[in-house]
C-alpha positions in Angstrom: -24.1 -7.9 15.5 -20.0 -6.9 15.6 -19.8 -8.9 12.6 -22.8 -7.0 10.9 -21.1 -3.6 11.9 -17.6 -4.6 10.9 -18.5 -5.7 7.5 -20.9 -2.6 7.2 -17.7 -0.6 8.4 -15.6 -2.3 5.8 -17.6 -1.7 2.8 -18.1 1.8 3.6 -14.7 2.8 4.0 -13.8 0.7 0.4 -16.7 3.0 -1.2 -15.8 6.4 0.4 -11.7 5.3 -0.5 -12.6 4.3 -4.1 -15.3 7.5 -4.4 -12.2 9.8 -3.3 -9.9 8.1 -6.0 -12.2 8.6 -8.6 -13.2 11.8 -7.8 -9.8 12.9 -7.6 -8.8 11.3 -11.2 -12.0 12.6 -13.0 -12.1 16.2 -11.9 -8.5 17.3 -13.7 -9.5 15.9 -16.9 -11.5 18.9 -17.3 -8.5 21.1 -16.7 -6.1 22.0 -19.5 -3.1 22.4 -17.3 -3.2 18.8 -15.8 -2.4 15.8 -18.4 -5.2 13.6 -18.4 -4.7 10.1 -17.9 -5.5 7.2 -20.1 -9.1 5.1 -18.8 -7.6 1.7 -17.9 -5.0 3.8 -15.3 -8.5 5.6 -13.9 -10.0 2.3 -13.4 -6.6 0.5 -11.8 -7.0 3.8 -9.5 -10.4 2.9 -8.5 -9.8 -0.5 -8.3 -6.6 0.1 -6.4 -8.6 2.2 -4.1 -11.2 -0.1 -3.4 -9.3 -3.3 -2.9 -6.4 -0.9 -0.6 -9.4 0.1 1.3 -10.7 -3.5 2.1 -7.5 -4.6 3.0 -6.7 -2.1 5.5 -10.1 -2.1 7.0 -10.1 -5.6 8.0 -6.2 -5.2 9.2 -7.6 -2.8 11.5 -10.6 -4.7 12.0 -8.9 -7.6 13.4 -6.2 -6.0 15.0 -8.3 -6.3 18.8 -8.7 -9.8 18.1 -5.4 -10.9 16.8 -3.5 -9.1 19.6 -5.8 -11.0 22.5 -5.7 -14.0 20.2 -4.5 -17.3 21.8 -0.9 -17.9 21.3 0.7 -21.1 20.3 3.7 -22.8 21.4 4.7 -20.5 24.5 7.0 -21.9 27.0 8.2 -21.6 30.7 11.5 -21.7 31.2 14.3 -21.8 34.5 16.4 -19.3 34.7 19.0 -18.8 37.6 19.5 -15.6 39.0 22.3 -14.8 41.3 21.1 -14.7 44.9 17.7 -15.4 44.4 18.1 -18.6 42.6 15.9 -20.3 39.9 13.2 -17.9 38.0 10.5 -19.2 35.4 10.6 -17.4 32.8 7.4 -17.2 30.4 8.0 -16.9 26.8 5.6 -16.4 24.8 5.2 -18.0 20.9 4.5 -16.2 17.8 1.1 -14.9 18.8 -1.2 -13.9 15.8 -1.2 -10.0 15.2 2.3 -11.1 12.9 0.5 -13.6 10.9 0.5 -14.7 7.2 -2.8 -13.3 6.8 -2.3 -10.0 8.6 1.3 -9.3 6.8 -0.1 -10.2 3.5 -3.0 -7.2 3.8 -0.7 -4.7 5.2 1.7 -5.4 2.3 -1.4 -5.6 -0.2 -2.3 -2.0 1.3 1.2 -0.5 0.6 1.2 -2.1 -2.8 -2.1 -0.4 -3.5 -1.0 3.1 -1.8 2.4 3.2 -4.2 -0.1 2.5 -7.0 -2.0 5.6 -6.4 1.2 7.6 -7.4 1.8 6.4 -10.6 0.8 8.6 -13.7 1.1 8.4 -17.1 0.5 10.6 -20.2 -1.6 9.2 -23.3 0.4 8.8 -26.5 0.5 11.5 -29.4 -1.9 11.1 -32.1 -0.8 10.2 -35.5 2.9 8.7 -34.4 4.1 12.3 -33.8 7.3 12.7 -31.6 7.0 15.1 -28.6 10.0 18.0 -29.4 13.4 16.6 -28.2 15.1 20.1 -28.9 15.3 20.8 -25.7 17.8 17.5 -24.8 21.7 18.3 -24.9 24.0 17.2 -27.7 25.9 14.0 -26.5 29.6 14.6 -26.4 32.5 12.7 -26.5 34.6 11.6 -23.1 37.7 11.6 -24.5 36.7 15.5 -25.7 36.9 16.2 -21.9 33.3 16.8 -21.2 30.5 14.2 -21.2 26.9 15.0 -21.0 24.1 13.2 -21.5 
């Protein structure tokens, strides 16, 4: 049954994440002020959505799990203390919330949050050259001023 729930929970969350994102990139294009961007950058922010979504739901989904989970390696060790004498000392090993697997979709999250920021404009039609008027004329250094 918690598996049922958690993979109901999980594609959910991916639907309402990627519904937002798209909602969110469809609704400007209407506007004039806001640039509209080109289809294949809508989709990757859908996509980007979706598959950001799934990965952090099942990082948070296993988080309960991974920080009960069994650890491996751990250790006693004998310390001495002064005036009490020797002390075992547990240490634990690398236990499994920092995993491969957990790293790699908390990573995979951030590279799909970063990729909801990126924007681009579509290219003029017919070859035409946005105005560059408004750039500064490049100087000389040895003139005594350089701009760019």
């Amino acid at each position: 049954m918690t598996i049922r729930k958690s993979l109901l929970f999980t594609a959910l969350f991916s639907a309402g994440c990627a519904a937002l994102s798209a909602y969110l990139n469809l609704a400007g294009t209407s506007s004039s002020t806001v640039p509209t961007q080109p289809v294949w950058m809508i989709e990757l922010h859908i996509g980007a959505a979706l598959f950001g979504a799934l990965l952090f739901s099942r990082f948070i989904i296993g988080s309960p799990a991974a920080l009960n989970g069994p650890s491996s390696k751990s250790t006693y060790a004998v310390g001495m203390v002064p005036r009490i004498g020797a002390v075992n000392f547990f240490i634990p090993g690398k236990n499994t919330f920092f995993s491969l697997k957990r790293n790699t979709q908390l990573l995979g999250f951030i590279a799909c949050l970063m990729i909801q920021f990126i924007s681009v404009q579509t290219a003029p039609l017919g070859g035409a050259h946005p105005d560059q008027s408004g750039r500064p004329a490049r100087m000389n250094a040895s003139k005594g001023s350089l701009a760019t």
